[in-house]
Backbone as CSV, one residue per row, in Angstrom:
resi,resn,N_x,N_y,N_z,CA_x,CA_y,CA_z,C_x,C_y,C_z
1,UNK,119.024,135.565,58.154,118.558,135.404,56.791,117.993,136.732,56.298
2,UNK,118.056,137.235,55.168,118.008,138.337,54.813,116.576,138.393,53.895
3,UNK,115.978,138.745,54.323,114.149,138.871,53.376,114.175,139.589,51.954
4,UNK,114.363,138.915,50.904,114.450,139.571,49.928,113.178,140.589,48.830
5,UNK,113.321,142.027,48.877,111.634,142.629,48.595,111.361,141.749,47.601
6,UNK,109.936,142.371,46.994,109.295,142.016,45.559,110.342,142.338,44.516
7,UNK,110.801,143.508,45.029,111.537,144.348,43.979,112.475,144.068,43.310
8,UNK,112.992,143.036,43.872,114.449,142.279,43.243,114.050,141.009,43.257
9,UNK,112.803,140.556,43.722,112.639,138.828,42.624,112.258,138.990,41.646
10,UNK,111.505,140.736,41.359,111.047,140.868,40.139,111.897,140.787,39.313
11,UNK,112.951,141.674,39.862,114.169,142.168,38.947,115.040,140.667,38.480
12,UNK,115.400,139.864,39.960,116.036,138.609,39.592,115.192,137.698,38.427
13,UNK,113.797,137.935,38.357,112.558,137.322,37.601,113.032,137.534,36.247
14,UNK,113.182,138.446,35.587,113.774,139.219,34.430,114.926,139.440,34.175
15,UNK,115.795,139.128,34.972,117.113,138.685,34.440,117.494,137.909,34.137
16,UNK,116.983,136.730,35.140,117.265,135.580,34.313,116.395,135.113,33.217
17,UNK,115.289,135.536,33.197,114.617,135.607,31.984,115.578,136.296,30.564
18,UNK,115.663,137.044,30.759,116.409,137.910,29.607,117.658,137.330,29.155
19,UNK,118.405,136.357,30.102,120.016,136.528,30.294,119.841,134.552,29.369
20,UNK,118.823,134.062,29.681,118.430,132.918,29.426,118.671,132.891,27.699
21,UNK,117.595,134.098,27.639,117.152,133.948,26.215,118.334,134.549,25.575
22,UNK,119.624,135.636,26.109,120.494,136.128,25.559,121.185,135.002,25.515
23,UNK,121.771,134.228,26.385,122.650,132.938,26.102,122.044,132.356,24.473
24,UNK,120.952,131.496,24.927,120.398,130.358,24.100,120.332,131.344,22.566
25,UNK,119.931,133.012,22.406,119.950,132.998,20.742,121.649,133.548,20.614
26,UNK,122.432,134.189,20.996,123.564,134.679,20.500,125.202,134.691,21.696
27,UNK,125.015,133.723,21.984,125.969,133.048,22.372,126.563,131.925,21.368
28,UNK,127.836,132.589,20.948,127.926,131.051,20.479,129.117,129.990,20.995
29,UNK,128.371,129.220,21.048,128.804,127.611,21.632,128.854,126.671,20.975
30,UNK,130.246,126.010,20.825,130.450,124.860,20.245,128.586,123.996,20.287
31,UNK,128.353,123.234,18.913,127.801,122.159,19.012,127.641,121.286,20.189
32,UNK,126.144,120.731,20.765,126.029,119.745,21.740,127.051,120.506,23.439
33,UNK,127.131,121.431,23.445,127.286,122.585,24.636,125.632,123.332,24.578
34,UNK,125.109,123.119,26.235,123.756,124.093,26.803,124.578,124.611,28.021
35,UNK,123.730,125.880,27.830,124.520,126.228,29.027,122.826,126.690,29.683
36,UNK,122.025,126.531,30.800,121.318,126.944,31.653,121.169,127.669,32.581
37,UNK,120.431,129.247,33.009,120.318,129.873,33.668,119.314,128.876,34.903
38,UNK,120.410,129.380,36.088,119.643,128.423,37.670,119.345,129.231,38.135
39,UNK,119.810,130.456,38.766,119.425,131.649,39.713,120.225,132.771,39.272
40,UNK,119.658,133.595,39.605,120.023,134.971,40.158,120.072,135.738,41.304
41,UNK,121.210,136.223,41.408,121.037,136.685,42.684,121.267,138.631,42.513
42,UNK,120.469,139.559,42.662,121.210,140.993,42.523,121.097,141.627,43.583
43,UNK,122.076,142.553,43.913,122.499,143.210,45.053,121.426,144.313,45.159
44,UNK,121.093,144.786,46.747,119.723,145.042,46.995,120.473,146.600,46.643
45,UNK,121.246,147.220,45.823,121.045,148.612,45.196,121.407,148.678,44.103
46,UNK,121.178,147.155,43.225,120.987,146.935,41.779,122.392,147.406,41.503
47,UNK,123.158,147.125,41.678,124.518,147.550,41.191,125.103,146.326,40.377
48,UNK,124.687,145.455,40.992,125.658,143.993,40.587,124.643,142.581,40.407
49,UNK,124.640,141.600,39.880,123.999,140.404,39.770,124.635,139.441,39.758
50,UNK,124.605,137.916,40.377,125.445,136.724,39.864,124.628,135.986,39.420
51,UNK,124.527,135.449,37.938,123.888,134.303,37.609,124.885,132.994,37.748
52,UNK,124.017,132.058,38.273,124.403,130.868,38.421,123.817,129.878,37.443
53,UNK,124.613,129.477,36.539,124.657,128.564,35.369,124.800,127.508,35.449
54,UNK,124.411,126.070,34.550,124.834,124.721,34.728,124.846,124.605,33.426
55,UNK,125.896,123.433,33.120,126.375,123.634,31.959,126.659,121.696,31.453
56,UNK,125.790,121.259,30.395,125.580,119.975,29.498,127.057,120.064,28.701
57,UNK,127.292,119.100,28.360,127.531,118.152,29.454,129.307,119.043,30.331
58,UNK,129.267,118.127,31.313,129.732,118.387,32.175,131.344,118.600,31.662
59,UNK,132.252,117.823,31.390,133.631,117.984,30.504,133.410,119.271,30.084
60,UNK,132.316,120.526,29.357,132.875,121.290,28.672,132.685,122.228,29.991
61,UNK,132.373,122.221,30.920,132.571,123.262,31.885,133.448,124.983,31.653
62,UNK,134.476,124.257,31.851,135.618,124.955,31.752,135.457,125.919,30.383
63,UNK,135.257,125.450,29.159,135.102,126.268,27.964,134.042,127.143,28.081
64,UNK,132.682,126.429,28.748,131.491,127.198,28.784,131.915,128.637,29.847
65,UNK,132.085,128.386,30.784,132.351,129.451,31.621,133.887,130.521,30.806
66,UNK,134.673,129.830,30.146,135.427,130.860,29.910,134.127,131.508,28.588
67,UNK,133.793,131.309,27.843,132.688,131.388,27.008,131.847,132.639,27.144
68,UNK,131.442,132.198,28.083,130.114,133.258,29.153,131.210,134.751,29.394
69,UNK,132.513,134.648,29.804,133.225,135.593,30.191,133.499,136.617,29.132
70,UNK,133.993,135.867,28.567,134.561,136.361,27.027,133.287,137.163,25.904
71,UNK,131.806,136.324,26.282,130.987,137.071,25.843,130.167,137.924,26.840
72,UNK,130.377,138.377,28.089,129.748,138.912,28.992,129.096,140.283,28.414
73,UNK,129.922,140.938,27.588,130.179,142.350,27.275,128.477,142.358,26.267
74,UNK,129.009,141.191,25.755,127.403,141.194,24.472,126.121,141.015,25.371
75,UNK,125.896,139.845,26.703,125.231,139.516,27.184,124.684,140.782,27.619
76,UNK,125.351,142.008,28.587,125.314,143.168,29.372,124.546,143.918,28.335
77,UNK,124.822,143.912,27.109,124.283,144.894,26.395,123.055,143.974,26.089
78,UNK,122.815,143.178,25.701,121.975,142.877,25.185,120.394,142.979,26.428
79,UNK,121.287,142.618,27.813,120.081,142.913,28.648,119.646,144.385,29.202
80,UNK,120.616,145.401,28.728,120.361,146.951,28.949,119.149,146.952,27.543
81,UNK,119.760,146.684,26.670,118.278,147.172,25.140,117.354,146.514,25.915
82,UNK,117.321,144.985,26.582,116.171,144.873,26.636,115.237,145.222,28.477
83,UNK,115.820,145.276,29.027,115.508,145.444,30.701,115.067,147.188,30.509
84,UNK,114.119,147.628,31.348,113.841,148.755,31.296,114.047,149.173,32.587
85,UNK,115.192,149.433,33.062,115.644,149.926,34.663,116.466,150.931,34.457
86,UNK,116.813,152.239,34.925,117.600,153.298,34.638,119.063,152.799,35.091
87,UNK,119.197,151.889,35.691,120.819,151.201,35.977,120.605,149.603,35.689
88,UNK,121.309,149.591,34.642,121.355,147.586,34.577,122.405,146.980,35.458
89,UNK,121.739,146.012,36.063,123.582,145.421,37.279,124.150,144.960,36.130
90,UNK,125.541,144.792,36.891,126.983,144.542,36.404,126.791,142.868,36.560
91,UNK,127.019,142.141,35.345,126.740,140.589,35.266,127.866,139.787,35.755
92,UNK,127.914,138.948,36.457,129.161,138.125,36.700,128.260,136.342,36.845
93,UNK,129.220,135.624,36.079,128.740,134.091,35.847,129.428,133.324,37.036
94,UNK,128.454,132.419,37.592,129.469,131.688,38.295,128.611,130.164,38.130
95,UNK,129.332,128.985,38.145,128.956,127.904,38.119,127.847,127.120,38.987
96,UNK,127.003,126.460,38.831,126.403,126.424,39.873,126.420,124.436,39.900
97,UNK,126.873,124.693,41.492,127.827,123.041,41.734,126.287,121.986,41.680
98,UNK,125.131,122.709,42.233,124.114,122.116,42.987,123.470,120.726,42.792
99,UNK,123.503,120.186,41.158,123.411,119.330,40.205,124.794,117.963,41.107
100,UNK,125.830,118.506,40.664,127.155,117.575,41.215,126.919,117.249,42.693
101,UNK,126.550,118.510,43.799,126.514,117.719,44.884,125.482,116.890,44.810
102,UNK,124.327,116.714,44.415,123.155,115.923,45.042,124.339,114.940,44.333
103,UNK,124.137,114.518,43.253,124.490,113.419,42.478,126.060,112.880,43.174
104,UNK,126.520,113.126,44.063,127.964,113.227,45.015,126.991,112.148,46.504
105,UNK,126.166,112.851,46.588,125.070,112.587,48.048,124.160,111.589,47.788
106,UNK,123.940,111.353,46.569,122.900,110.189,46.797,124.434,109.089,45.834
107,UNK,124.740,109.340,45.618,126.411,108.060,45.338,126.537,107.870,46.711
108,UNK,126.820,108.749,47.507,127.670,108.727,49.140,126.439,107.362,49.611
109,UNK,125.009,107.668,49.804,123.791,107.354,50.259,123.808,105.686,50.157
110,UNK,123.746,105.865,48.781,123.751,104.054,48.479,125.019,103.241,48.933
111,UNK,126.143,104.115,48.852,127.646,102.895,49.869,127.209,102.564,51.006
């Protein structure tokens, strides 16, 4: 298991902070589509980050994540104006299942 410093929960602290608030004001998303920042994860020489997203309701998945892609470029900038680090990581979205399995595991539980 790999001990992660202060230095990058800070950093993970503020990204997803930032990346949260970049989604929710200038992203735009169809009506009744949320899309939620779950974690962050950034590489320990700040080069790269994966946020892991969950996304209301579930059917628009697929749009939301192409969504997130298609606007990545705005997201990136928008967290360089606002992050004060001499290198901003490189953003990549990925889904985050964690929601589906429990709800998979406690279905399994009660059969």
């Amino acid at each position: 298991m790999v001990i992660m410093n202060d230095r990058i929960r800070k950093i993970n602290a503020l990204i997803k902070e930032e990346a949260s608030s970049a989604i929710l004001k200038e992203l735009s998303l169809k009506n009744g589509v949320f899309v939620t920042v779950t974690k962050v994860d950034t590489s320990a020489d700040l080069r790269y980050t994966r946020v892991s997203v969950r996304v209301f309701p579930q059917k628009d998945v697929q749009y939301a994540m192409r969504t997130l892609e298609h606007e990545k470029g705005m997201i990136q900038r928008s967290l360089y104006k606002r992050l004060h680090l001499r290198t901003v990581p490189i953003i990549s979205f990925v889904y985050d299942r964690t929601g589906e399995d429990v709800d998979e595991i406690e279905r399994l539980l009660k059969e």
